[in-house]
Structure formats: structure tokens, C-alpha cells
Backbone as numpy.savetxt, mean C-alpha at the origin, in Angstrom:
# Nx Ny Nz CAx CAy CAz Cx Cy Cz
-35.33 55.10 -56.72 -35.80 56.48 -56.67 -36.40 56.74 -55.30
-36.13 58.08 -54.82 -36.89 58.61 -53.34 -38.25 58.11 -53.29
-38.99 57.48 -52.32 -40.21 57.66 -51.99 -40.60 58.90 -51.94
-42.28 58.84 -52.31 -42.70 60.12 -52.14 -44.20 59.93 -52.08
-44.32 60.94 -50.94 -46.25 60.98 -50.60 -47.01 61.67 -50.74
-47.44 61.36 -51.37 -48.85 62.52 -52.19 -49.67 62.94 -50.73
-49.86 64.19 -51.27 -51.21 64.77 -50.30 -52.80 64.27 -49.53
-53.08 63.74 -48.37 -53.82 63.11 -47.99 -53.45 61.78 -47.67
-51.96 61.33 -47.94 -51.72 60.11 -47.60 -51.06 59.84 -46.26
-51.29 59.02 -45.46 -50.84 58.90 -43.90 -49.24 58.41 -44.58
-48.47 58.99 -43.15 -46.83 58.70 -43.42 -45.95 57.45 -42.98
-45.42 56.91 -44.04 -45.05 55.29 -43.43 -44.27 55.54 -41.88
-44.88 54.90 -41.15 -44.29 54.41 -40.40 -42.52 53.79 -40.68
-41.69 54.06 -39.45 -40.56 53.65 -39.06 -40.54 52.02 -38.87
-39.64 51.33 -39.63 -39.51 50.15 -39.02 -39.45 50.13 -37.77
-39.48 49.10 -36.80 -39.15 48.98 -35.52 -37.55 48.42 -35.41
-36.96 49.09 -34.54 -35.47 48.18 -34.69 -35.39 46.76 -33.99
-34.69 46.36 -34.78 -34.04 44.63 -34.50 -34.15 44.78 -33.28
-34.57 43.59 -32.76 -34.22 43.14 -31.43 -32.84 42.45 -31.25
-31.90 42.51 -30.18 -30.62 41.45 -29.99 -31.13 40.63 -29.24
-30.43 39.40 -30.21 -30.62 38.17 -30.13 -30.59 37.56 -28.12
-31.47 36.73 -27.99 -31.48 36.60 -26.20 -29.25 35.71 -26.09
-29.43 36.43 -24.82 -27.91 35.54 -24.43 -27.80 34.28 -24.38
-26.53 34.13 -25.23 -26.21 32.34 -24.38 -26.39 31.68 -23.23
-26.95 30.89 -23.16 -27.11 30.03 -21.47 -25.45 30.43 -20.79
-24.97 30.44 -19.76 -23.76 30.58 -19.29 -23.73 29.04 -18.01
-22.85 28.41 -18.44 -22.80 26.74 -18.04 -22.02 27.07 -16.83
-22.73 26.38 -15.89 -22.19 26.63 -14.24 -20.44 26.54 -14.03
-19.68 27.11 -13.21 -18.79 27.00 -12.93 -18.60 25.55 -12.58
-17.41 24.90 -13.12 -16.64 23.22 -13.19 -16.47 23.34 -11.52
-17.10 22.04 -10.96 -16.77 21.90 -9.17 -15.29 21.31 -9.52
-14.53 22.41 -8.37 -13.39 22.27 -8.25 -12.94 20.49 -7.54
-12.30 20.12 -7.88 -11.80 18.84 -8.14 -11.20 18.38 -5.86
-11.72 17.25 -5.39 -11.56 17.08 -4.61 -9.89 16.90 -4.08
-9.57 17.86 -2.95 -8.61 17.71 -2.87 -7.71 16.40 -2.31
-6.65 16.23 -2.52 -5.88 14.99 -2.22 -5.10 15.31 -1.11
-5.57 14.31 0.10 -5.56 14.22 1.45 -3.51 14.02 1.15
-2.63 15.03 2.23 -1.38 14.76 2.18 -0.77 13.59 2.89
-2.00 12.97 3.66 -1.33 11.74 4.96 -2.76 10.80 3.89
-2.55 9.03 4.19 -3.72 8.56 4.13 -2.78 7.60 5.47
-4.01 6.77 6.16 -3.51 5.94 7.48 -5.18 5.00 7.22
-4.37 3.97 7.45 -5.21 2.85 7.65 -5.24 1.88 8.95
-6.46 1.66 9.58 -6.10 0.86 10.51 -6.65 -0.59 10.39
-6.17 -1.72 10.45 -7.01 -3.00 10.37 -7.03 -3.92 11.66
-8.23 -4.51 12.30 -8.04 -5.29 13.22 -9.02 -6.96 12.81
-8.62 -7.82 13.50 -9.11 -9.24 13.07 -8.84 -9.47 14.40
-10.32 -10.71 14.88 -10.10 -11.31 15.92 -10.76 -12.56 15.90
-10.37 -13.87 15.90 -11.12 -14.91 15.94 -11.41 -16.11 17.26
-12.16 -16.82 17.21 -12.08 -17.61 18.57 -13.02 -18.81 18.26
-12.15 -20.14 18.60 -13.05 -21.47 18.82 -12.63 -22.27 19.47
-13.74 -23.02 19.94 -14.14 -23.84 21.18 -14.66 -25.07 20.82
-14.12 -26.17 21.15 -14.90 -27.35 21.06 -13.26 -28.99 20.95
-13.41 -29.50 19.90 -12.11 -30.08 20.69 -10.89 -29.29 20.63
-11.01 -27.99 20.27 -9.60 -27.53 20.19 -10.02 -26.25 20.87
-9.43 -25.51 21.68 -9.63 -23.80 21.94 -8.95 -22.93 21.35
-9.09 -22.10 20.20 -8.18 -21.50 19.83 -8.60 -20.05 19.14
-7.65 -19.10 19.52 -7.85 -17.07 19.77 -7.09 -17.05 18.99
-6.88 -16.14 18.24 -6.23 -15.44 17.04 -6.49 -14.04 17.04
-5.24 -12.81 16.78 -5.59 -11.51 17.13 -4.98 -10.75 16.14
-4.92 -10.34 15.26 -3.71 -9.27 14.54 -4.43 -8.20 14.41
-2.99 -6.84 13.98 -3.65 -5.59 14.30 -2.51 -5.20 13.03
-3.37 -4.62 12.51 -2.25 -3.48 11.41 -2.47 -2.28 10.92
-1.58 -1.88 11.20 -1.72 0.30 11.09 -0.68 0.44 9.30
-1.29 0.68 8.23 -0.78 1.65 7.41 -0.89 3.30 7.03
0.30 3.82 6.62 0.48 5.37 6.78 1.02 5.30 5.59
0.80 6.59 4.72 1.58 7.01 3.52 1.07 8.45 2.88
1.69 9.09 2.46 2.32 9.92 2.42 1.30 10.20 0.83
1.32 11.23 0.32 0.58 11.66 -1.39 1.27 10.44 -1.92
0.19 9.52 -2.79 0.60 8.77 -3.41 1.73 9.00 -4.66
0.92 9.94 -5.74 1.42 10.48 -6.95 2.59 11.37 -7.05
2.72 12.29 -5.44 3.87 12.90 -4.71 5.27 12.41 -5.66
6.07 13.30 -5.87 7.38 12.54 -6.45 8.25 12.19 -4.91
8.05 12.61 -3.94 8.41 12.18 -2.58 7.47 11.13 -2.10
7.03 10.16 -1.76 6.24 8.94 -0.99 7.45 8.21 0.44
6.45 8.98 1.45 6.66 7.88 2.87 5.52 7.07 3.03
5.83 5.74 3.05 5.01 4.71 3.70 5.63 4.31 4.95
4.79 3.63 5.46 5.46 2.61 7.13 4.08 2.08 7.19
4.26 0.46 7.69 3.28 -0.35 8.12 4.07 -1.29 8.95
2.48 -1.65 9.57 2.83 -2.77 11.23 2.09 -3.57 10.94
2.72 -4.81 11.64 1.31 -5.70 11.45 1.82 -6.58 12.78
1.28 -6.77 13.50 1.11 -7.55 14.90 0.05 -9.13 14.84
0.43 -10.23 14.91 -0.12 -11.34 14.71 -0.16 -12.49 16.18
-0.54 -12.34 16.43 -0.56 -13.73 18.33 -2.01 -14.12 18.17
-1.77 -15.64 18.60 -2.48 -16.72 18.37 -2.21 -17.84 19.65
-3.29 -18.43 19.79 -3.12 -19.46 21.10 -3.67 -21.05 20.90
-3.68 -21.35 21.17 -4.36 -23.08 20.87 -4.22 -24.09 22.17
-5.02 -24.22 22.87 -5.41 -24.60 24.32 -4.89 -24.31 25.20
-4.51 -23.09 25.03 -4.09 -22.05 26.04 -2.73 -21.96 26.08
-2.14 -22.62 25.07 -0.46 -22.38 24.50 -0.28 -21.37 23.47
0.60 -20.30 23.83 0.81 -19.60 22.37 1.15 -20.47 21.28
1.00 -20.57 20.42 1.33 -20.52 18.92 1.55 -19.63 17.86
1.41 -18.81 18.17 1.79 -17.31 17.09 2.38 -15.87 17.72
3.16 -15.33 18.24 3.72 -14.11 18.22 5.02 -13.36 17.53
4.04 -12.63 16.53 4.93 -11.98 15.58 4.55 -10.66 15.55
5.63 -9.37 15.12 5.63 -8.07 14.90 6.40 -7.52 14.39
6.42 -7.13 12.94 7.30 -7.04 11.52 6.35 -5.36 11.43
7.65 -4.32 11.54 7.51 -2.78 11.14 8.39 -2.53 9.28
7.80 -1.69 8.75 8.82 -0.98 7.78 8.49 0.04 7.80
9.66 1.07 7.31 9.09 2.04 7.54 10.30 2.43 5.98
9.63 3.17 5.06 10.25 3.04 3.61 10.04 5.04 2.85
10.85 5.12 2.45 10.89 6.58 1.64 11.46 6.70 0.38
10.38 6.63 -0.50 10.93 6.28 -1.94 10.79 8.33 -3.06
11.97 8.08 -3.96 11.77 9.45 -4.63 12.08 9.43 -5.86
10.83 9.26 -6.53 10.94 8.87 -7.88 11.22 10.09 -8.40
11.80 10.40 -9.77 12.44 11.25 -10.50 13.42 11.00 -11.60
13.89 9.36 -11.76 14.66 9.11 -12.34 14.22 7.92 -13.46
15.25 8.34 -14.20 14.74 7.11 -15.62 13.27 7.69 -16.23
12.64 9.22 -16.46 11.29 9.37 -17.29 10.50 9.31 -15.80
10.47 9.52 -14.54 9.43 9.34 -13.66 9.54 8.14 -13.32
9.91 6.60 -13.94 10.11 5.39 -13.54 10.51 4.45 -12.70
11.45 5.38 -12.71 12.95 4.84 -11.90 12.80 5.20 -9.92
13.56 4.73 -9.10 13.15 5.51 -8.35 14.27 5.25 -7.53
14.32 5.78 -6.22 15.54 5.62 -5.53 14.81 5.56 -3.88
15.36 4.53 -3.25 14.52 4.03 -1.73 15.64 4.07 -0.75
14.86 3.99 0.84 15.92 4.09 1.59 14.74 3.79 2.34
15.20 2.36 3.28 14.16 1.60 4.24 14.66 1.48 5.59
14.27 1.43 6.81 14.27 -0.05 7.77 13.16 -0.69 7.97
13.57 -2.22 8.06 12.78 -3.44 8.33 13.21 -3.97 9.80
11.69 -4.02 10.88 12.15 -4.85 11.70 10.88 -5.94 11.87
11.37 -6.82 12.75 10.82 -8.13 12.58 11.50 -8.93 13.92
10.26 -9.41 14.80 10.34 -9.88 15.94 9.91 -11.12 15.92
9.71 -12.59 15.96 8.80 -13.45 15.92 9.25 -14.79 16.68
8.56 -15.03 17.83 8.70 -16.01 19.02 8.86 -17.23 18.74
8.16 -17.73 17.27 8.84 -19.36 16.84 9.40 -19.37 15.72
10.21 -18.28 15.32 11.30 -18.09 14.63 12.59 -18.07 15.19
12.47 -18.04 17.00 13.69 -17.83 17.82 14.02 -16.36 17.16
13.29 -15.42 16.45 14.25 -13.79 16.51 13.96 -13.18 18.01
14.14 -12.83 18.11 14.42 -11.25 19.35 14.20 -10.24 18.40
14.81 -10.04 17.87 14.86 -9.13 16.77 15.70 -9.03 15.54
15.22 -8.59 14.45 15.88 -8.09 13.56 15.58 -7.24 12.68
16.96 -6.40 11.93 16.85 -5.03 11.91 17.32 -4.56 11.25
16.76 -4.30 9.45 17.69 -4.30 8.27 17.23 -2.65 7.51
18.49 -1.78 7.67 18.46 -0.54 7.02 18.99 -0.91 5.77
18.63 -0.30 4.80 18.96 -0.43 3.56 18.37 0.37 2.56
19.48 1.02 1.46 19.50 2.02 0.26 19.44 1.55 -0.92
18.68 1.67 -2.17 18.69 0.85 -3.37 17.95 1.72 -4.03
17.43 1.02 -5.69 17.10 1.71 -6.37 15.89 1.03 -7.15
15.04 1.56 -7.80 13.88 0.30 -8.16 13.30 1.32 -9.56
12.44 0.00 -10.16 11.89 0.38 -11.64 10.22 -0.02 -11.37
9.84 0.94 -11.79 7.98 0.84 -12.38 7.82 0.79 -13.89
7.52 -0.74 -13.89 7.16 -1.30 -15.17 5.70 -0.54 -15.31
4.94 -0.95 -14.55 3.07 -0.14 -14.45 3.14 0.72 -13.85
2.47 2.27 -13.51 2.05 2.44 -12.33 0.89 3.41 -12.46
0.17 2.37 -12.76 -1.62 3.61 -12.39 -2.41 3.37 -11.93
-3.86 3.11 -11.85 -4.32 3.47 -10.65 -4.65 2.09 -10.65
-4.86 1.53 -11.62 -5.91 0.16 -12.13 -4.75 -1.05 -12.06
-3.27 -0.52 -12.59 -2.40 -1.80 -12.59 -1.29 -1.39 -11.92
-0.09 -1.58 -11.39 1.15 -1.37 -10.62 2.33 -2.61 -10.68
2.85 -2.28 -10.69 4.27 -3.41 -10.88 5.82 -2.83 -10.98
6.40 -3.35 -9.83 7.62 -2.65 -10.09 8.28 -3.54 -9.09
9.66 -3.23 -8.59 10.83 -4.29 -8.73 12.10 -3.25 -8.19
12.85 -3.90 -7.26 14.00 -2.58 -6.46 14.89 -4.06 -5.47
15.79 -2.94 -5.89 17.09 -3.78 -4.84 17.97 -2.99 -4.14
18.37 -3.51 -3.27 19.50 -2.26 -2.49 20.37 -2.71 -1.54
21.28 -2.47 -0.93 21.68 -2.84 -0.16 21.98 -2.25 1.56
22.73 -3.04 2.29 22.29 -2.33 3.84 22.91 -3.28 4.85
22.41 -3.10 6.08 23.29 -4.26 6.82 21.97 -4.62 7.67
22.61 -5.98 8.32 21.30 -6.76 9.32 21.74 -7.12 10.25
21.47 -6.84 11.26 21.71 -6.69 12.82 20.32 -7.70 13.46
21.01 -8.89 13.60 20.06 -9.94 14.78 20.58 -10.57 15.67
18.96 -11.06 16.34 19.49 -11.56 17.81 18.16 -12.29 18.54
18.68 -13.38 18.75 17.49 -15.17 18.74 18.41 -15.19 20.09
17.31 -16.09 20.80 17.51 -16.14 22.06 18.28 -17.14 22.94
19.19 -17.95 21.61 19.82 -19.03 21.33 21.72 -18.12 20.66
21.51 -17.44 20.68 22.62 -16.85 19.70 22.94 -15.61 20.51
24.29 -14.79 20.34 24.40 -13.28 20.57 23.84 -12.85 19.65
24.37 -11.39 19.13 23.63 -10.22 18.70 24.78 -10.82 17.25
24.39 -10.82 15.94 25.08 -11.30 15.11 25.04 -9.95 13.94
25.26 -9.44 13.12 25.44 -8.21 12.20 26.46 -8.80 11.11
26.19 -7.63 9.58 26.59 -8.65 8.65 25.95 -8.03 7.46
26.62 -7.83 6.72 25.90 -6.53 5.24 24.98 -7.58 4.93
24.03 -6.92 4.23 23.15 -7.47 3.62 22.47 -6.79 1.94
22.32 -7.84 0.76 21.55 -7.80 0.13 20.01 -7.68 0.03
19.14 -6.79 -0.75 17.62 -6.82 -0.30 17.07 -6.50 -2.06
16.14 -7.25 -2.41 15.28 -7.28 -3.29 13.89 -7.54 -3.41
13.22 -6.33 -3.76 11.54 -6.62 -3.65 10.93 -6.69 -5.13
10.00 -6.86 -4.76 8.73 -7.15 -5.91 7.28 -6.67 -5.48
6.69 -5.82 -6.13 5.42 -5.78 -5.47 4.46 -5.89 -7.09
3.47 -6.08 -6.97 2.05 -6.15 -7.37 0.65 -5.62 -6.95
-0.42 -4.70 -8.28 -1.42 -4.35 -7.50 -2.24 -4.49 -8.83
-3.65 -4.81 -8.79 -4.20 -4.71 -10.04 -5.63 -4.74 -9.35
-6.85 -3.58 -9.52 -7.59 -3.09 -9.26 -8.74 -4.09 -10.33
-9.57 -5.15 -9.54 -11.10 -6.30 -10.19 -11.88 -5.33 -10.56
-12.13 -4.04 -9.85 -13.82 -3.21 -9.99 -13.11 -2.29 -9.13
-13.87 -1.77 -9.23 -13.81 0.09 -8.49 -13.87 -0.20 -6.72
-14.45 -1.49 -6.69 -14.29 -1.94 -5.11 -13.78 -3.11 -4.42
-13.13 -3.38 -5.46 -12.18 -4.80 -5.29 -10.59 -4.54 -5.96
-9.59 -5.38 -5.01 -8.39 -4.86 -5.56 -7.50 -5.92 -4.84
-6.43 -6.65 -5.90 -5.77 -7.76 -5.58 -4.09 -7.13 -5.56
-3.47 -7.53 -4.88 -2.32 -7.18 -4.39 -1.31 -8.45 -4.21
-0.09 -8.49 -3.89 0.71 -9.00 -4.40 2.29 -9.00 -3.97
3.18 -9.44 -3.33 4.32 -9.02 -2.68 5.69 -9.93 -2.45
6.75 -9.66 -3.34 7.72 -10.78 -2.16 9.20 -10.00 -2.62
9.49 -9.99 -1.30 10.51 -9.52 -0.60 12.27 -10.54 -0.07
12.98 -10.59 -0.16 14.23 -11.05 0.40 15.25 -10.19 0.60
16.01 -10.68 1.31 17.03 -10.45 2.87 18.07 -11.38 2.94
19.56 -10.91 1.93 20.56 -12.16 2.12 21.35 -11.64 3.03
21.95 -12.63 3.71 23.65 -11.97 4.50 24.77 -12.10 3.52
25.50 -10.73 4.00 26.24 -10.92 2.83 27.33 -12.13 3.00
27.71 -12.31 4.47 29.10 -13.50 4.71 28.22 -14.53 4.89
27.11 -14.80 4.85 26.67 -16.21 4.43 25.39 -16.31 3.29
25.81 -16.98 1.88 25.02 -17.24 0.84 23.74 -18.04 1.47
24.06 -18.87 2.29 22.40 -19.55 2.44 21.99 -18.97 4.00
21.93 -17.59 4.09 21.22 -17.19 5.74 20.23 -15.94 4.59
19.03 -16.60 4.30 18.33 -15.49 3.89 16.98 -15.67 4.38
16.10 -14.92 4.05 15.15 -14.56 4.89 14.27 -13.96 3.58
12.59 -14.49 3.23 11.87 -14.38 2.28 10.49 -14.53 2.92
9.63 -12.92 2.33 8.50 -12.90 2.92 7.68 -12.87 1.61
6.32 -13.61 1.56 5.62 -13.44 0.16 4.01 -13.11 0.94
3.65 -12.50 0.56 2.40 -11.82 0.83 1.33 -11.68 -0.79
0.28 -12.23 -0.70 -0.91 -12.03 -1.46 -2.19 -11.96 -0.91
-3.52 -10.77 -1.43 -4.43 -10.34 -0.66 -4.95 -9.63 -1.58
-6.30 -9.97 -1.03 -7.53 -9.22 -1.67 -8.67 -8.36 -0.88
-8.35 -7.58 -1.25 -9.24 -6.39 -0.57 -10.71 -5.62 -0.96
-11.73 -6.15 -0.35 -12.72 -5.79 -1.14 -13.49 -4.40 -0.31
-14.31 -3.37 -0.91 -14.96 -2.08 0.27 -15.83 -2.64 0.68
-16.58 -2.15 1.86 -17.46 -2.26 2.68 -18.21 -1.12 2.40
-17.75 -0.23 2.58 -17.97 1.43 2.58 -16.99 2.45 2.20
-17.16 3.67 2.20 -16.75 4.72 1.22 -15.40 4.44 2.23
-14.89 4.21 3.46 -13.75 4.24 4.66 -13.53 2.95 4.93
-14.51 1.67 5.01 -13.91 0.58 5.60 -13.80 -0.79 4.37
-13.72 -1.83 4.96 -12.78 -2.71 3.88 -12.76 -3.86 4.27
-12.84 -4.85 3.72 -12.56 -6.19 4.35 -11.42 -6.76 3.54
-10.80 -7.83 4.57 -8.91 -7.81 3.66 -8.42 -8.96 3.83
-8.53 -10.21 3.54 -7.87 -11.60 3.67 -6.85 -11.54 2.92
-5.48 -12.04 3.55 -4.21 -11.93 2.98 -3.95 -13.04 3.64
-2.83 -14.17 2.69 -1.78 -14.95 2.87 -0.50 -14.57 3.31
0.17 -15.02 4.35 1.89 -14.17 4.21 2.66 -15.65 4.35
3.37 -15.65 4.11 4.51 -16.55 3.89 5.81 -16.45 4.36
6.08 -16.62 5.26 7.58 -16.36 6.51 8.44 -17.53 6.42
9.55 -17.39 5.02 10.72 -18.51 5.46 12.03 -17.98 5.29
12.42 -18.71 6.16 13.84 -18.46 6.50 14.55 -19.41 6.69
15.51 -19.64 5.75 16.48 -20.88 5.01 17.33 -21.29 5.88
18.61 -20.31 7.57 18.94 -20.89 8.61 18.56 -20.58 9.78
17.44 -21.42 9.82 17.12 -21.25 11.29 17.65 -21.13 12.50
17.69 -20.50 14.11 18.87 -20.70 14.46 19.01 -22.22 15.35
17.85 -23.37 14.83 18.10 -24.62 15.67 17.16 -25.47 14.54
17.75 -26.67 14.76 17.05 -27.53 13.84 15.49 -27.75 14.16
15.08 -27.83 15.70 13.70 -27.74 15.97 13.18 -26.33 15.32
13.23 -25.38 15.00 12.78 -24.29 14.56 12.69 -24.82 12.98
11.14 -24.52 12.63 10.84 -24.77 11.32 10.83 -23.52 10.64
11.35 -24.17 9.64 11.88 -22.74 8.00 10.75 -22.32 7.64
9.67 -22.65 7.54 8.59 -21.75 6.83 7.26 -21.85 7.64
6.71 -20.89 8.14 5.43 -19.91 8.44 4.58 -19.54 7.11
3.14 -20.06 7.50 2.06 -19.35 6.88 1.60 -19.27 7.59
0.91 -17.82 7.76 -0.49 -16.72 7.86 -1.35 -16.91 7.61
-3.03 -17.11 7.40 -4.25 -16.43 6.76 -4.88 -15.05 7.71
-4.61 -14.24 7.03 -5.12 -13.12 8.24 -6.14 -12.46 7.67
-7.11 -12.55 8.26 -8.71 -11.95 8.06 -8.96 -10.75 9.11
-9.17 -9.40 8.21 -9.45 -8.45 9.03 -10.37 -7.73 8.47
-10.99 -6.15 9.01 -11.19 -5.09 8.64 -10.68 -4.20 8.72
-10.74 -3.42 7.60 -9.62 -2.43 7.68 -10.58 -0.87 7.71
-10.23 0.14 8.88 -11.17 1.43 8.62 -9.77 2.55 7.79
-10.27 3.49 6.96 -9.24 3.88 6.14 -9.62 5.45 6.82
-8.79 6.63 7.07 -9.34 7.81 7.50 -7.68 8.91 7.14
């Protein structure tokens, strides 16, 4: 029934209206995600020296370049320069380039398709040079950030020349292997081996194995001890020994 107010009585008051409710907090705009550099280049240098019954300098230098990793296009190329002396006799001059362009897209993202040259100079190997272009195709069993593994073959021709020999050429077979598997967020072990057959001779091949561990220094630099392993099954003289090892200790600045 209507309210109703007798005479002498004060008049109800109006509710007050609702208040609206206070606003939601509004959560800061997401920082846009750091962008991914299109070149990365690395440079590493190592220099050692001792004195006492033996004198002996040791120098290597190595430049890596590559291209967006995750890129379905990837250019890499690396150098590595190695000379060494021991009482004032060389004992070590070597200088091995690749320069590699891989374009994954095939097989689910897996698969991939490469196209390289390899050269390779080295003073007690008797090369002058040698100089292997070559096209093939390769598989990624792993590939993320923490583990990597994959596997490629191709073929191409090899053009050399030792200072004992002419200039010799000759198709060639090529099959790699690489490895990478990330200890901690600042440690990271790596992994590599590579061969180089002629095609008109079954035993003239040529096998490089590389393993290394790379630990940071800083957000850019790096410290990097690697093994490499240089044999080659016909030498071009029986005094020339088939297999070379490396220990190469450097720093590497990354920019």
C-alpha cells in the first residue's frame, strides 16, 4: 500500500543513489619483446707464450657471422687462423674458411637443403690450398635452443694443390654431423665432424672433428676451449703425418 504522511510529520528523505563500483586496476602495457638482431658476428682471439727449456708462441684468430638463426633462410661463414712456433721454428700454420647457406622448409621445417664452400690452407699438411663447393641436403633430429642435432650430405667437387704435386680436381662426396646442447644458461657444449671423399679415389679423404665448450664471461664475451682434429688418410708424402690435433684456447667478444 502507498505510504502516507500525516500532518506535522517531516518528509522521508530520498535514498541517496548507488555509487559505481571504483574501476578495475588497468595492468601496464606487455614490454614489447626484444628484437632479434638480423646479422650476429663473433670475434675470438687466443695468444699464448713460454720460455724456459722450450720457447714457444701460439696465436689463433676466429671471426663467426650468421645470419637470423630461426630465419627459414640461415648464412653462416667462419675463419679460424692457427700459427704456432717452438724455438723459433714454425710448427703450426693453418687457415680453414666456410662459408655455408642453408634453407630449411622441407620435410615439416626439418629437412633442409645447403650449398657450401670449404677452404683450407695448412703448411704441415703440404696443402697450398684446398677448395670444396658443394650442394646437399640435411635432417634436424633436435633443434632448439637447449639441444640441436642434425646430419647432411651433398655433393661437389675439390680442387687442390700441395707444394709437392700440381693443381689436382676430382668430384667429391661431403657429409657432416653437428652437435649442440646448452649445461646452464651460460655454459654450452658443442660438437662437430665433418668429411671430404674424392670421388676417383676411395681412400683420399679428408676428416675434421671438432669438440668445445663455451662458457660467458659477460652479457658479449666468452671463453672457448675447443679440440679440432685434422686427418687426412693420403698425405701427399710419407714424411707428412695423417693426423693433427689442436687445443685452442680463446676469448670470444660476440656483437
Amino acid at each position: 500500500m502507498p505510504l502516507t504522511t500525516l500532518p506535522g510529520d517531516p518528509l522521508p528523505l530520498p535514498s541517496p543513489p548507488l555509487s559505481p563500483p571504483p574501476p578495475l586496476p588497468v595492468p601496464p602495457p606487455a614490454a614489447a619483446p626484444a628484437a632479434t638482431p638480423a646479422w650476429v658476428a663473433a670475434i675470438g682471439l687466443g695468444f699464448a707464450v713460454t720460455s724456459g727449456n722450450t720457447d714457444t708462441s701460439t696465436l689463433n684468430v676466429s671471426i663467426d657471422l650468421s645470419s637470423r638463426a630461426k630465419a627459414r633462410n640461415v648464412f653462416k661463414a667462419d675463419m679460424l687462423y692457427l700459427r704456432g712456433e717452438q724455438d723459433g721454428d714454425l710448427n703450426i700454420n693453418r687457415l680453414s674458411v666456410r662459408a655455408r647457406d642453408e634453407y630449411t622448409g622441407l620435410h615439416a621445417g626439418r629437412g633442409y637443403a645447403f650449398g657450401q664452400v670449404e677452404y683450407l690452407s695448412d703448411t704441415f699438411k703440404d696443402i697450398e690450398f684446398l677448395v670444396a663447393p658443394a650442394v646437399g641436403l640435411g635432417f634436424k633430429i633436435r633443434d632448439t635452443a637447449g639441444l640441436a642435432f642434425a646430419f647432411d650430405a651433398g655433393l661437389g667437387i675439390k680442387v687442390e694443390k700441395s707444394m709437392l704435386r700440381r693443381v689436382q680436381s676430382s668430384g667429391a662426396v661431403t657429409a657432416a654431423q653437428r652437435f649442440l646442447r646448452k649445461l646452464s644458461d651460460h655454459a654450452t657444449i658443442t660438437e662437430s665432424l665433418a668429411a671430404l671423399w674424392a670421388v676417383d679415389r676411395s681412400d683420399d679423404a679428408l676428416y675434421t672433428f671438432k669438440a668445445g665448450l663455451t662458457a660467458d664471461l659477460t652479457r658479449r664475451s666468452q671463453v672457448k676451449l675447443e679440440v679440432i682434429d685434422l686427418y687426412k688418410t693420403r698425405p701427399p708424402a710419407t714424411t707428412v703425418v695423417k693426423n693433427d690435433v689442436s687445443f685452442v684456447t680463446s676469448v670470444v667478444y660476440k656483437f
